[in-house]
N, C-alpha and C positions, 0 to 999 in steps of 0.2 A: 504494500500500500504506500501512497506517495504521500505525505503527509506535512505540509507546510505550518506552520508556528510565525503567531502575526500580532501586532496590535489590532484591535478592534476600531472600524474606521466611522466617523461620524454619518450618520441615515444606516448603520446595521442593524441599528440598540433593537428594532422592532424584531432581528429577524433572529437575535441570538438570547431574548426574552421568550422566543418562542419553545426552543431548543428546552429552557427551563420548565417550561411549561409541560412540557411535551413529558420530559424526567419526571417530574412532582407533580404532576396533577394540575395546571392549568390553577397556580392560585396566585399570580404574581401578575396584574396589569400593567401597561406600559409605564402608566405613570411613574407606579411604582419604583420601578428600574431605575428612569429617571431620577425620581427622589435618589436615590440610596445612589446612585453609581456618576451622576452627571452633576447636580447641583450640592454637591458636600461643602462644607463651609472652609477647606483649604481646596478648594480645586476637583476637576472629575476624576474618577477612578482611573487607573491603570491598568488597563482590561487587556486580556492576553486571550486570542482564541488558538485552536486547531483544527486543522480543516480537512478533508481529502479529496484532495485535487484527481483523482482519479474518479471521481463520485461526477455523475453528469450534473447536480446542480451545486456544487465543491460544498456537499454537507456539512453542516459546523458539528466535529465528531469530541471536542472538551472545551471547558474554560476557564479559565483561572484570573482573578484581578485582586488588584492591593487599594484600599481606600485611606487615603494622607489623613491623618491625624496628626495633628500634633499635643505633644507630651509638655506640662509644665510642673517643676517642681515646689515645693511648697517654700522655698528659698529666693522662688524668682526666675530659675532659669527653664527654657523650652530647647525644645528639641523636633525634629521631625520626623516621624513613624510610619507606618503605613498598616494597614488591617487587611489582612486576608480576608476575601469571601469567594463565593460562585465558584467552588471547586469542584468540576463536575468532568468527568470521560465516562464516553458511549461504551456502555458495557460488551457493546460487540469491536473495540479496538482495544479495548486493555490489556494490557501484557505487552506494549510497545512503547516502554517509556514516554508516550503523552504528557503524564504528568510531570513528570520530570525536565523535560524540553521545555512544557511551558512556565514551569517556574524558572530556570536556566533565562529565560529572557526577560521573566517578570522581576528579576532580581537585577538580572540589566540595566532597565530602565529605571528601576528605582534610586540602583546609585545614581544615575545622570542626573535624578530632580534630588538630589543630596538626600534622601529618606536613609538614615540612619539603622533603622529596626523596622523587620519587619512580625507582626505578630496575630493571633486569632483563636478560634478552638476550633477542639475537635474533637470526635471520637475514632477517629482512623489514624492512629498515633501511626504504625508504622512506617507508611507513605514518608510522611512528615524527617521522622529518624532520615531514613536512607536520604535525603537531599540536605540533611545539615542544619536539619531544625533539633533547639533542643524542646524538652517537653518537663519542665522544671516543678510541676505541681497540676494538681486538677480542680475541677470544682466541689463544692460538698451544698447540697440543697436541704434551705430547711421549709418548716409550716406553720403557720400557727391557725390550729383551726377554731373557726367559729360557729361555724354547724356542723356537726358530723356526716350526713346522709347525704348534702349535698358537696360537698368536702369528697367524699366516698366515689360517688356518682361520677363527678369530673376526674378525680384520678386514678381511680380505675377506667373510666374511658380512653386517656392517653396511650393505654398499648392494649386495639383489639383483641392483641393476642392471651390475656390474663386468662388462667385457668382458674378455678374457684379454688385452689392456696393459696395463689395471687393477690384473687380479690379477696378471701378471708386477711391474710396480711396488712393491705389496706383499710377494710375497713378497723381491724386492731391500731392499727397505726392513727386511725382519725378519732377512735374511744381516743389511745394513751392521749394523741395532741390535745383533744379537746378538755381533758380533765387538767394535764398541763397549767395549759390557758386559764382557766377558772381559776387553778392553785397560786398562779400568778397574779392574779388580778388583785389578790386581801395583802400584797407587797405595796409599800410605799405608796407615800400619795400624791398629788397632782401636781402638775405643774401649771401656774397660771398664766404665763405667758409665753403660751405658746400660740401661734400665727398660722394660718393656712392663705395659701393662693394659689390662684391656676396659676400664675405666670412664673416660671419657671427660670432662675437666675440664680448666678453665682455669687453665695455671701462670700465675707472671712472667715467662715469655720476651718478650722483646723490648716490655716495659712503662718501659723507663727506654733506649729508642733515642733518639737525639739526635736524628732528625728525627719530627717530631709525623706519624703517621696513623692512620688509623681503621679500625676493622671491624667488625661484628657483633660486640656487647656479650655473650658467650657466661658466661651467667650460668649457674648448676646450672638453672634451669627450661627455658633454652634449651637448655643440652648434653642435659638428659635428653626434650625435645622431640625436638630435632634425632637423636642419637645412638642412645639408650638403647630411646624408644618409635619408633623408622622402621621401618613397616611392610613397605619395598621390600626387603626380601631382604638387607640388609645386614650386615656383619661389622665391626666398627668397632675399630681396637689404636690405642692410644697409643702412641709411646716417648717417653722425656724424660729427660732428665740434669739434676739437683737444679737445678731451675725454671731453666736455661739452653738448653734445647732442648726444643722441642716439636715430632712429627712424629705425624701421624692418617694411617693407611692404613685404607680401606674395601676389605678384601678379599669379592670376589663369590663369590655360587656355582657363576656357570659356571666360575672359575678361573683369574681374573683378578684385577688390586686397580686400585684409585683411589689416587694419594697426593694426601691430601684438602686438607694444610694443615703450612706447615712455619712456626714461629718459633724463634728464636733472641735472648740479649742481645746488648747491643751489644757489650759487654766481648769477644766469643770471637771467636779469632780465624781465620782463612779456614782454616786447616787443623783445628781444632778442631769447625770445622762441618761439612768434610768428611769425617773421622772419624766424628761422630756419626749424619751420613747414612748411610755405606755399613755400621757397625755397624748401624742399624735397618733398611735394607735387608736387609743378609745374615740378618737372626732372621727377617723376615719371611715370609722365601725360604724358609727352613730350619721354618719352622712350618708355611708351608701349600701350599709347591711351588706356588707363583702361576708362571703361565708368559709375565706380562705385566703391567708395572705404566703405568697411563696416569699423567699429569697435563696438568693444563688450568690454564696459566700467563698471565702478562700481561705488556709489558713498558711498565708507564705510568710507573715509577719506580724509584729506585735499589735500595728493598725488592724490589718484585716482580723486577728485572731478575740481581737478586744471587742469587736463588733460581735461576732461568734458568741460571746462570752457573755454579755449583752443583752442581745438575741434569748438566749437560752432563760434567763431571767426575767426575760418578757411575756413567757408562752410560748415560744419558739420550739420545735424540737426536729429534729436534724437526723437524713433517711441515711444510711447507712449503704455503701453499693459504691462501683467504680463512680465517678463524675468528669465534665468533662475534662479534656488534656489542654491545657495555655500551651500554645507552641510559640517559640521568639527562634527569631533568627538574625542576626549582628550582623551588619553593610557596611560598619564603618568603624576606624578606631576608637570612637568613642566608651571610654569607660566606666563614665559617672552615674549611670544606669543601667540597672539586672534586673533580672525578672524581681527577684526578693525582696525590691525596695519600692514596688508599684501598690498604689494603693485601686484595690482592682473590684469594679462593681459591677451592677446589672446594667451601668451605663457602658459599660465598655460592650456590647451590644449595641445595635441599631434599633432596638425594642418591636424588628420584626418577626418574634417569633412566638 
């Protein structure tokens, strides 16, 4: 097979959204695409396809692209990254290093636009391994349930495949959560100023912490990228306490929420943070009878491990089982940043999923 490796050229977007479509079920609109791949708030993606030119109309047979992000540390400095997404090869060409080839060019281009790092998830670690990606830690997801039955319902639905151990499992898992939650609730009491808004903006939480990390440089063109304009069905609340706490829930419409991203300064202390959690919990309960709040947590470092920790104190309780794989890959000499020093949330997603 003859198999060319290309950039993606402007007027394709329609015809390589299709391809996606065509893999997964036709749930991705043009717009879509657009959004997430053309209009990002450092520039369009770097979209890599493969094609076979031996195919009479030169089929697009994989694709691979990096979406620019930039990185800023809580010290002040930035950096330029890029985010894997669209990795996809035509199950009838695999075993012909596709994947491989098109990250070979996607790693190309990236140096030329100086992107530093490039990073994302996964669950197909291997792939990743053999081209020089490391895979330094994975996810850990927790719950906090607020109805059991309906709690049950939605996550047992996520893998048709559940056999009734499965679902016995889950529904045990939404008794333990939900009794949790209650056990939680007779801990400490309220906080009174705490604040909700739709508008979605970056305080001073946790910009003057004594240990330096990084995250997604969430500028007003990225909040109202990421936030404001998400096509996915999203409900996006703040709460914050005068720039010392900041907590984003993505409440869904099936009637669920995401908690998307929590900081806080250094100054506040462990019980002041749990106060100001189970206050924004309880509004958010009370505004939209969510019957389930996920988060998708890390434990690479003291930041991410203290939210964990947090979490658990709030009604939270944490599934047990592989999660996904962070894969980072290094472009440049840069050494001021590793994976262990990121502070890494449900925002490091595109909240398309």
């Amino acid at each position: 097979m003859n198999i060319r490796i290309r950039l993606l050229q402007a007027g394709e977007e329609s015809r390589v959204n299709a391809i996606y479509n065509h893999a997964y079920g036709n749930i991705r609109p043009l717009s879509f695409f657009e959004w997430e791949f053309i209009q990002g708030p450092w520039g369009k993606a770097i979209y890599v396809i493969a094609e076979d030119l031996d195919h009479p109309e030169l089929k697009i047979v994989g694709t691979q692209c990096a979406i620019p992000m930039v990185f800023c540390s809580t010290d002040g400095k930035e950096i330029l990254t890029a985010k894997s997404e669209d990795t996809y090869v035509d199950p009838e060409y695999r075993g012909q290093k596709i994947f491989d080839k098109m990250y070979a060019l996607l790693f190309e281009e990236c140096k030329k636009q100086g992107i530093a790092f490039i990073w994302g998830f996964t669950y197909a670690r291997k792939p990743f391994l053999n081209i020089g990606f490391q895979i330094p830690f994975e996810s850990i997801q927790g719950v906090r349930v607020n109805n059991i039955f309906k709690a049950y319902k939605y996550l047992a639905s996520l893998n048709p495949a559940n056999k009734f151990l499965d679902r016995l499992k889950i529904f045990l898992l939404c008794s333990y959560g939900y009794t949790v939650k209650l056990i939680s609730g007779f801990s400490s009491g309220n906080s009174k100023g705490v604040e909700s808004d739709t508008t979605i903006v970056r305080n001073e939480a946790n910009e003057r912490s004594g240990n330096v990390y990084w995250s997604i440089d969430q500028t007003i063109e990225y909040s109202k990228w990421r936030f404001m304009d998400n096509p996915y069905g999203n409900s996006y609340v703040q709460y914050s306490s005068k720039d010392k706490f900041r907590l984003v829930i993505n409440n869904r419409k099936e009637g669920f929420s995401y908690l998307e991203e929590m900081t806080f300064d250094f100054d506040l202390s462990r019980e002041e943070k749990l106060r100001n959690i189970r206050e924004s919990l309880k509004m958010n309960v009370k505004k939209t009878n969510s019957f389930l709040i996920r988060y998708w947590g890390f434990e690479t470092n003291l930041l991410n491990r203290e939210e964990i920790s947090l979490l658990r104190k709030c009604g939270f309780v944490f599934i047990p089982g592989k999660g996904t794989g962070f894969v980072w890959k290094q472009l440049s000499t840069n050494s001021e940043i590793t994976p262990e020093n990121l502070h890494i949330s449900r925002v490091f997603t595109q909240g398309n999923r």
